[in-house]
C-alpha atoms as one frame of an Amber mdcrd trajectory, in Angstrom:
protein
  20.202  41.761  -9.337  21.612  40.611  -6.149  17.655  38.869  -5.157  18.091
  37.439  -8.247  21.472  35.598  -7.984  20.467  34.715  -4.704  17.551  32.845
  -5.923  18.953  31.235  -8.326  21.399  29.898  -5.876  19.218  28.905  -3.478
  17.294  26.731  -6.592  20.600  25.030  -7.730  21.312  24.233  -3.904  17.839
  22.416  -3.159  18.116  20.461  -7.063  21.047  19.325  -5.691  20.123  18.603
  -2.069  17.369  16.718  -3.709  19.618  15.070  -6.327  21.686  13.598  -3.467
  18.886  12.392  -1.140  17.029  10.772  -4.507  20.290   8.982  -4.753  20.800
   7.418  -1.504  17.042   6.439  -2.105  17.487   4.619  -4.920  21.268   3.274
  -5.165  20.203   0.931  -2.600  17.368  -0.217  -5.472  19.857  -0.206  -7.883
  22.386  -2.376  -6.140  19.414  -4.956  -5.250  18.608  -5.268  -8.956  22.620
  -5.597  -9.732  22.854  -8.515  -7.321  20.129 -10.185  -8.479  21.666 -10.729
 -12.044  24.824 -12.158  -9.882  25.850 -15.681  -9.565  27.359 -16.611  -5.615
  30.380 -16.895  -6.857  30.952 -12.818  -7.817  28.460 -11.951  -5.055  31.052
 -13.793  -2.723  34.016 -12.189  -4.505  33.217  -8.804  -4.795  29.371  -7.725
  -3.234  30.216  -3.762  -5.484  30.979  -5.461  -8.697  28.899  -5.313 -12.005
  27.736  -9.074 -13.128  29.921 -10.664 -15.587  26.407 -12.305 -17.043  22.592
 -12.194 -16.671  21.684 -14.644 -14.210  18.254 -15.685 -14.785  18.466 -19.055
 -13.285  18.767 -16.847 -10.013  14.726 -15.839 -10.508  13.468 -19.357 -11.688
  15.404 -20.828  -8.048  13.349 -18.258  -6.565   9.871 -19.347  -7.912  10.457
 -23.038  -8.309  12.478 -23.363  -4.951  12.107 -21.153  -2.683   7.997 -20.354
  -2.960   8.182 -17.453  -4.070   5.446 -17.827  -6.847   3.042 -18.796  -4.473
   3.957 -16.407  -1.707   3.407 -14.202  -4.531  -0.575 -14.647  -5.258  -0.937
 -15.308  -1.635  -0.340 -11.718  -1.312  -2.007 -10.594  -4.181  -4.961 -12.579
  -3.496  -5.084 -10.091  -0.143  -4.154  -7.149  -1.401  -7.383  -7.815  -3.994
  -9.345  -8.522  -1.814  -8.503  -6.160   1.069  -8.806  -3.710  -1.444 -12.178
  -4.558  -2.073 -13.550  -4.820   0.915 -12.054  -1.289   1.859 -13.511   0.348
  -0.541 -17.420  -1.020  -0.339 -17.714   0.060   3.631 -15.121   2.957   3.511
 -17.120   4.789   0.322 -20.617   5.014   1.932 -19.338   5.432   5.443 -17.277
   8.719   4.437 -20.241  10.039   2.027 -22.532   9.706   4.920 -19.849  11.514
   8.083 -18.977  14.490   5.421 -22.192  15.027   3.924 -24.368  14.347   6.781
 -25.446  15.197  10.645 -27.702  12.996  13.002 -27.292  12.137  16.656 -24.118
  10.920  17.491 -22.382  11.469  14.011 -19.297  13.429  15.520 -18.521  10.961
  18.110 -18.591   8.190  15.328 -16.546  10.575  13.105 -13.786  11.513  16.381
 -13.993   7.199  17.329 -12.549   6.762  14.104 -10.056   9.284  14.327  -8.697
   8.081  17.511  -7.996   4.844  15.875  -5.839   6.365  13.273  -3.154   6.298
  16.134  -3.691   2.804  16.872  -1.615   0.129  15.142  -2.141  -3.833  14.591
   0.854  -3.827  16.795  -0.711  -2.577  20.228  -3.577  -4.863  19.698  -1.991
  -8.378  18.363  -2.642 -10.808  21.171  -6.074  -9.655  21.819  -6.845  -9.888
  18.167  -5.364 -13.520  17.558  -7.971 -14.334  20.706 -10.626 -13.303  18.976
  -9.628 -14.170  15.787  -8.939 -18.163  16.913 -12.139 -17.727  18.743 -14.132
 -17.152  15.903 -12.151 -19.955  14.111 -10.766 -16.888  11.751  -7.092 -17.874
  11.376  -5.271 -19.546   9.192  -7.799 -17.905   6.324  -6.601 -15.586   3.387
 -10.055 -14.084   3.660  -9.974 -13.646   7.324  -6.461 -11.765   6.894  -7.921
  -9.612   3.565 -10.918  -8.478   6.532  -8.923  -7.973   9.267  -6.578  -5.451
   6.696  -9.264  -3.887   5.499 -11.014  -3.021   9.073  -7.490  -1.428  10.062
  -7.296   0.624   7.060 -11.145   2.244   7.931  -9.952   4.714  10.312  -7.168
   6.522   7.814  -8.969   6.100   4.607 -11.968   7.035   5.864 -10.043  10.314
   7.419  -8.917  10.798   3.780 -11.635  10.077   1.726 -14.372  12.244   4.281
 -11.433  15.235   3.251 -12.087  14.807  -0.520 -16.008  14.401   0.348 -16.217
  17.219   2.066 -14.743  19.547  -1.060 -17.472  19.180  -3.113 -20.122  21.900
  -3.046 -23.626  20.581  -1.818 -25.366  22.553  -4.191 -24.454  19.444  -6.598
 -26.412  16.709  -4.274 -28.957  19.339  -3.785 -29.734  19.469  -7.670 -29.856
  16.381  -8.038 -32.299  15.383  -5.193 -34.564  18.004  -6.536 -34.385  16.090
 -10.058 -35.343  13.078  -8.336 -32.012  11.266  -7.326 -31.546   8.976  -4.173
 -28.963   9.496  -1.791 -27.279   6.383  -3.106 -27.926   7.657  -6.686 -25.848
  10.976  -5.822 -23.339   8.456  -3.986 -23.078   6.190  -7.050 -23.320   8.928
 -10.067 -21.810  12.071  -8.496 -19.648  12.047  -5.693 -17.863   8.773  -6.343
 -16.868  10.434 -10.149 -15.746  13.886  -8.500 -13.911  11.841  -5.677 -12.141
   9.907  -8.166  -8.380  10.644  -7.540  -9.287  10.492  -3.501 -10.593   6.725
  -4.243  -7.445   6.261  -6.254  -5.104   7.651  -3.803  -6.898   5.126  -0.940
  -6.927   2.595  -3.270  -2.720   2.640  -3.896  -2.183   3.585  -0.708  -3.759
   0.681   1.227  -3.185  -1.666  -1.420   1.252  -0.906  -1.129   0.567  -1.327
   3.021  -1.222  -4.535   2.445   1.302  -5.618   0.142   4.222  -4.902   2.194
   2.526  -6.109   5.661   4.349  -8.694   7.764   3.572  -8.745  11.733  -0.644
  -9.740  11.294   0.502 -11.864   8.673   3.082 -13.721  10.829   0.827 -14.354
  13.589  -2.696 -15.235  11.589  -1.286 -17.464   9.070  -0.173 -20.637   9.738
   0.062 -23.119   7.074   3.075 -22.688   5.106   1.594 -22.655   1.578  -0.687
 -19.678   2.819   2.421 -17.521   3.662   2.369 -14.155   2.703   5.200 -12.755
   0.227   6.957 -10.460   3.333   6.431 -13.728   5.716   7.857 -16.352   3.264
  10.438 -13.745   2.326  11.738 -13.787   6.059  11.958 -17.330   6.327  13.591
 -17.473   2.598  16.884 -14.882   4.516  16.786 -17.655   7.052  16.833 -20.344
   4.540  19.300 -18.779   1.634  21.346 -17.047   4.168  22.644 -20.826   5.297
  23.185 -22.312   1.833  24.863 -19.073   0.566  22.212 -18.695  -2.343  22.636
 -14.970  -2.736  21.522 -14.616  -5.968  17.846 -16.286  -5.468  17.394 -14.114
  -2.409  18.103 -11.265  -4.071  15.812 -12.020  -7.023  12.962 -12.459  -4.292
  13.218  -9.086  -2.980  13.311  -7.430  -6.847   9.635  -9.584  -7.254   8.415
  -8.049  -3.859   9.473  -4.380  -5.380   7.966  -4.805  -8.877   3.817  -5.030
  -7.914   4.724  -1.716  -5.819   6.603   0.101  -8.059   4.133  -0.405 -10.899
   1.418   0.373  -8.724   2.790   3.946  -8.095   4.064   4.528 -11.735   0.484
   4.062 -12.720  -1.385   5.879 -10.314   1.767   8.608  -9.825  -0.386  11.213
 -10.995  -3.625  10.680  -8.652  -1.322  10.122  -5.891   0.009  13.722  -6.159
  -3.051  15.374  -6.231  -3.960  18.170  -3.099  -6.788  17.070  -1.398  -8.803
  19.994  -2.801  -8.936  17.996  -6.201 -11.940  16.147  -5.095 -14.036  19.293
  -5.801 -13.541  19.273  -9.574 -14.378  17.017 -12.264 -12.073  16.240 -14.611
């Protein structure tokens, strides 16, 4: 009796340690959302008050005026295409380090893992060099690349973990029925490695979406201004003619791509990396 009261305890202690930490996560959501409906009148007059009215003129000053519509599918243009070029060299490259061993494979596999730890950060001015060198900035392609070569090292970390799940008794069979090693890539890893794909795929796609520093120092031209960059200079901007409200509306856009990104692929995302082993 007494293990059991304790246990029950100890659940109703962690829902609510969990309750309270959720909340501190999300008021700050909620309040961003609130203000956003504000006009800069009541934001001025009291920031922890509930909006009189909708303000929807607040979002169409944020599009029409402030950029945001274009910052918008400047981003999503990258995150698209990042995405895509992820996927095509990280796919083949982790079916070929977790399913395979040839001369030098482990080194390759460990190079890759060592740049895990290394962020755009510690390399930025040598990169721009090259970059401008090249004659590879100011590009939305050249960014989408230069995102997707970053992401290798972690997704391919991630993806080789999924790979590596699945018994090789199912390549086996089918290269004794006939099957290439890209038909086994293409019809039966890539379907059993389905929720690893999808958690790369959301993963990379919210860090590309929510990147700023490579996106500051590549770009250039101000219609090619990523949503974080133009979003910085739009603080700068609103913060000086008190436009509270259109600011505000900005950030809610930059939150809605993510947060329908991870309601819809909530369920892949949670998956244990064992999952890659069975088919659905």
């Amino acid at each position: 009796m007494k293990k059991k009261i304790t246990k029950v305890v100890s659940q109703w202690i962690l829902r609510i340690l969990l309750i309270m930490f959720s909340f501190f996560i999300l008021y700050p959501v909620f309040w961003n959302i609130i203000s956003s409906f504000k006009t800069n009148t009541e934001f001025l007059t009291n920031q922890l008050a509930w909006p009189k009215g909708l303000a929807w003129d607040n979002y169409v000053r944020a599009f029409q005026k402030a950029n945001v519509g274009d910052y918008f599918f400047n981003s999503l243009f990258i995150v698209v295409a990042s995405t895509f070029f992820l996927l095509i060299f990280v796919i083949p490259t982790s079916y070929v380090l977790a399913r395979f061993r040839f001369f030098g494979s482990r080194v390759i596999e460990s190079l890759f893992m060592t740049c895990v730890f290394i962020q755009a950060a510690y390399i930025m001015v040598p990169l721009y060099v090259q970059m401008n060198r090249l004659h590879m900035t100011d590009s939305l392609w050249s960014l989408s690349l230069v995102y997707a070569i970053l992401n290798f090292p972690f997704s391919i970390f991630l993806l080789s973990g999924y790979m590596r799940s699945i018994p090789k008794s199912y390549g086996e069979a089918a290269y004794i029925d006939g099957c290439s090693n890209w038909g086994i890539l293409l019809k039966i890893i890539i379907p059993l490695v389905k929720s690893g794909i999808a958690t790369v795929t959301m993963l990379s796609a919210m860090g590309f979406w929510n990147e700023y520093p490579l996106a500051l120092v590549l770009i250039r031209t101000s219609a090619k201004k990523t949503l974080p960059v133009g979003l910085a200079h739009l603080y700068q901007v609103q913060r000086r003619a008190t436009d509270f409200g259109a600011l505000f509306a900005a950030l809610v856009i930059v939150l809605i791509p993510t947060i329908i990104i991870y309601l819809v692929g909530q369920k892949s995302l949670l998956k244990g990396i064992g999952a890659g082993g069975i088919k659905e």
